[in-house]
Every structure is written in C-alpha cells, then in structure tokens.
C-alpha positions in Angstrom: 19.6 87.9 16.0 22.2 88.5 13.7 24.0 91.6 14.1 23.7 94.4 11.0 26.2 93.6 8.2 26.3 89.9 8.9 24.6 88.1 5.8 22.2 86.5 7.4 19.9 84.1 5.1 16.9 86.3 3.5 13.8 84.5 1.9 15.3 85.7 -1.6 18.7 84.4 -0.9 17.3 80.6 -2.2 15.5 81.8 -4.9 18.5 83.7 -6.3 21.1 81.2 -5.8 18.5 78.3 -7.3 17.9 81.0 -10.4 21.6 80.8 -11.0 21.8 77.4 -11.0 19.5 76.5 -12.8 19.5 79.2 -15.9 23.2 78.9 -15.9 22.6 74.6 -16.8 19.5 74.9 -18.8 21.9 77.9 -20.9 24.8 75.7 -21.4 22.8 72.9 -23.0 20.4 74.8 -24.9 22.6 77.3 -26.5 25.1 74.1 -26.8 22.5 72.0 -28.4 21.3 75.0 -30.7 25.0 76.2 -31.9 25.5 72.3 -33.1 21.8 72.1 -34.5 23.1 75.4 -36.8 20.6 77.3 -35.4 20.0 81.0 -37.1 20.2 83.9 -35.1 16.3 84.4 -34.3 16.3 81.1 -33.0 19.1 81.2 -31.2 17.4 84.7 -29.4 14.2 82.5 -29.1 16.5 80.5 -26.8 18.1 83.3 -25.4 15.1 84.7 -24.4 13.9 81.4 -22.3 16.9 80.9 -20.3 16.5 83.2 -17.3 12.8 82.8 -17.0 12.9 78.8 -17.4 15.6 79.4 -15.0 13.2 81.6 -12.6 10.2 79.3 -13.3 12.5 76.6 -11.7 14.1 78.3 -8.9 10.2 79.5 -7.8 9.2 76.2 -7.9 11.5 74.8 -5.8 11.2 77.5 -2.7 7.6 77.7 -2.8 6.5 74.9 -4.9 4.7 76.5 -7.5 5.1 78.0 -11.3 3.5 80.9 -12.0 1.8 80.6 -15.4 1.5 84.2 -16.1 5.6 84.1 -16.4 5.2 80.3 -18.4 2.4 82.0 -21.1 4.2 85.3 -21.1 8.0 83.4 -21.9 6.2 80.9 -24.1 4.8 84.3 -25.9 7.7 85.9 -27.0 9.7 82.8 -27.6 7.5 80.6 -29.6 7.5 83.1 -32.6 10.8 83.6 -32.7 11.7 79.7 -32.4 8.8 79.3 -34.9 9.8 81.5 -37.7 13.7 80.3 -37.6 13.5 76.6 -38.3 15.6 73.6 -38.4 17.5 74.2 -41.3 17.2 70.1 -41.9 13.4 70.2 -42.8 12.0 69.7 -39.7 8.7 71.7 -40.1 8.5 75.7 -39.5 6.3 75.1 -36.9 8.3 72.3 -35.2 8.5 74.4 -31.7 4.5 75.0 -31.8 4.2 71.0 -32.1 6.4 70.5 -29.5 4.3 72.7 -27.2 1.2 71.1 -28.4 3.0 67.4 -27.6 4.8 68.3 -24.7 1.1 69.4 -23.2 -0.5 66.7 -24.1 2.2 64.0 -22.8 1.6 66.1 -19.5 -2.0 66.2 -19.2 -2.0 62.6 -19.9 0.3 61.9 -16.8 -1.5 64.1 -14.9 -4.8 62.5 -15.7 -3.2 58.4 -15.1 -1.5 60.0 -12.0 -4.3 61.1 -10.5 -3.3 64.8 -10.1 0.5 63.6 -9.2 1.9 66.6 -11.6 -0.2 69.9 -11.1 -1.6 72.3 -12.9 1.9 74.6 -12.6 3.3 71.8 -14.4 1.0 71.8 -17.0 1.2 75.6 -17.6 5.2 75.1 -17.9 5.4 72.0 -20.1 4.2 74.0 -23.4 7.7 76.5 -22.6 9.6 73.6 -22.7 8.0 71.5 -24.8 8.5 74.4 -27.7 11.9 74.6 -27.0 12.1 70.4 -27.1 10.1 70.7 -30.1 12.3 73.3 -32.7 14.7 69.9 -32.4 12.1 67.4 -33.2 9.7 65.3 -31.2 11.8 63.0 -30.7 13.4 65.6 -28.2 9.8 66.1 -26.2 9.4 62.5 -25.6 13.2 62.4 -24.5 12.9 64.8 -22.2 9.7 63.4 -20.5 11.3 60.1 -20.2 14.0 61.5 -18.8 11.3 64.0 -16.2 10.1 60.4 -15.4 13.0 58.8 -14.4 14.5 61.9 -12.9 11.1 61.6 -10.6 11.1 58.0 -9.8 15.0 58.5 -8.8 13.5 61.7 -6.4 10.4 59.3 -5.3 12.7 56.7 -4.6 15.0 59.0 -2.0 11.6 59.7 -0.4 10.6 56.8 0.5 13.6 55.0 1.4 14.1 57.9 3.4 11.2 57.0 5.9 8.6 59.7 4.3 5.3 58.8 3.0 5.1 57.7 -0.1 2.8 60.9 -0.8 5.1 62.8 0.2 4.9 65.7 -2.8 7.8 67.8 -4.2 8.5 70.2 -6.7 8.2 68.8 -10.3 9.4 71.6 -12.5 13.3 71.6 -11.9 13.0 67.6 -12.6 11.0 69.1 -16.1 13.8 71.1 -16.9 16.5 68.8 -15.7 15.0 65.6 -18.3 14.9 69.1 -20.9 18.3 69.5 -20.2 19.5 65.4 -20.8 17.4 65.3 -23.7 18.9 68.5 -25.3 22.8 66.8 -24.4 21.6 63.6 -25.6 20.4 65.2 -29.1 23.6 67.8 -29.1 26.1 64.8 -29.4 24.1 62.4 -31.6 
C-alpha cells in the first residue's frame, strides 16, 4: 500500500495521460492541415472545438474500450455547423464536412458489415466526427484516412498474432481511427 503523498497509479491517471496524447497529435495536424488549407476563422473553431473531445473519445477508448456516442453526436453537433458554414475557399462544396460524415459512416458500416462486427458500434458512432472533419478537406481525405485506419489495424492485428494471441483477440479501434485521421490530414497538409 502506498504510503499518503506517493503518487500511486489512479484509474484516471491513463485516461489523462492518453487524453494528452492524443488531442495534443490530432491538434498539431488538424490545426496544421487547416492553417495551410486557408482555413477562415469559424472553421478553424470548428476544429478547435474537436480537438479535446476527439482526443477524450480516444483516450476512453483505449482504457475501457469503448466511445461514448453521446460525447461523438454532441462534438459532431457543435462542430459540423461551424465546419459547414466556413468552406474550402477552393470550391469544394459548403457542405463538404456534412459529406464527409455521411461518407466516412458509410465506409464504416460497410466494414463493419464485411467484417462481421470486427469494428463496433462505438466506432460507428465516432466515424461521422471524424469523417466531417476529413470531409471540409475533400473526400479524398475520408477515404485516406480509412486506408490509412486499415493499415494502421492490420499493422496492430499483425503484433497480435505474431505475439502468440488469438487471432480474435479484439482491441480498441478508435485511436487507430484517429491516428489514419491524423496521416491523412499530413498527407493532404504537404500536397
């Protein structure tokens, strides 16, 4: 027993220290990607406004492997509007981020479906979030950043099962949505 004022590891201490993490990456590209994309200033708070709950949605899923949807739908919300209303200033569509979401859902309800439940429904609640975000870029950026999820996954799958697990061995798959998010948005910030 550890003795009072020793830090000794508390069930939040993972969460916080994954929540850093990962909102500190996920910032750096986004805000990176949308400062090169000339992205106004309501988009730029669209994306503002995603970093530390993507960033929490992330950090949940990989303590207790699971993504709340009420904090997906809620995030998704208030930054879907604002990413909505301040578009591309290249043409891409004002409602660019809403296709993205549509398209970023149905690319992951189709995997789901092939996979046989391999993704679940926390991932499907999560993938419109990021999939708006991919999608004030362009589609191009959705479909990056699941290619990027599957690779990312078959790398992780890989690990599993050359580590001696089964190979049904499951693991969390929101921090590997946000981490292809995050190659697809570095990819399209130096293009």
């Amino acid at each position: 027993m550890p003795a009072p004022g020793d830090l000794a590891p508390w069930p939040g201490r993972r969460l916080s220290s994954s929540w850093l993490i990962f909102s500190t990456v996920y910032g750096a590209c986004v805000l990176l990607t949308a400062v090169v994309h000339d992205a106004g200033s309501i988009a730029l708070t669209g994306f503002a406004v995603t970093v530390p709950m993507i960033g929490l949605l992330a950090a949940i899923d990989v303590t207790t492997r699971q993504l709340p949807r009420a904090i997906s739908y809620a995030t998704c919300a208030l930054a879907l509007p604002l990413l909505s209303f301040d578009p591309r200033l290249d043409g891409d569509g004002t409602w660019s981020a809403a296709r993205g979401a549509l398209l970023m859902v149905a690319i992951t309800m189709a995997i789901r479906f092939v996979g046989r439940g391999s993704l679940g429904r926390g991932d499907v609640h999560f993938s419109p979030l990021l999939g708006a975000v991919a999608g004030w870029f362009g589609a191009r950026e959705v479909v990056a950043t699941w290619l990027a999820t599957a690779m990312l996954g078959g790398f992780v799958a890989m690990i599993i099962v050359l580590s001696g697990r089964s190979r049904t061995t499951r693991f969390a798959y929101g921090p590997l949505m946000l981490l292809g998010l995050c190659a697809a948005l570095l990819i399209t910030a130096w293009r």
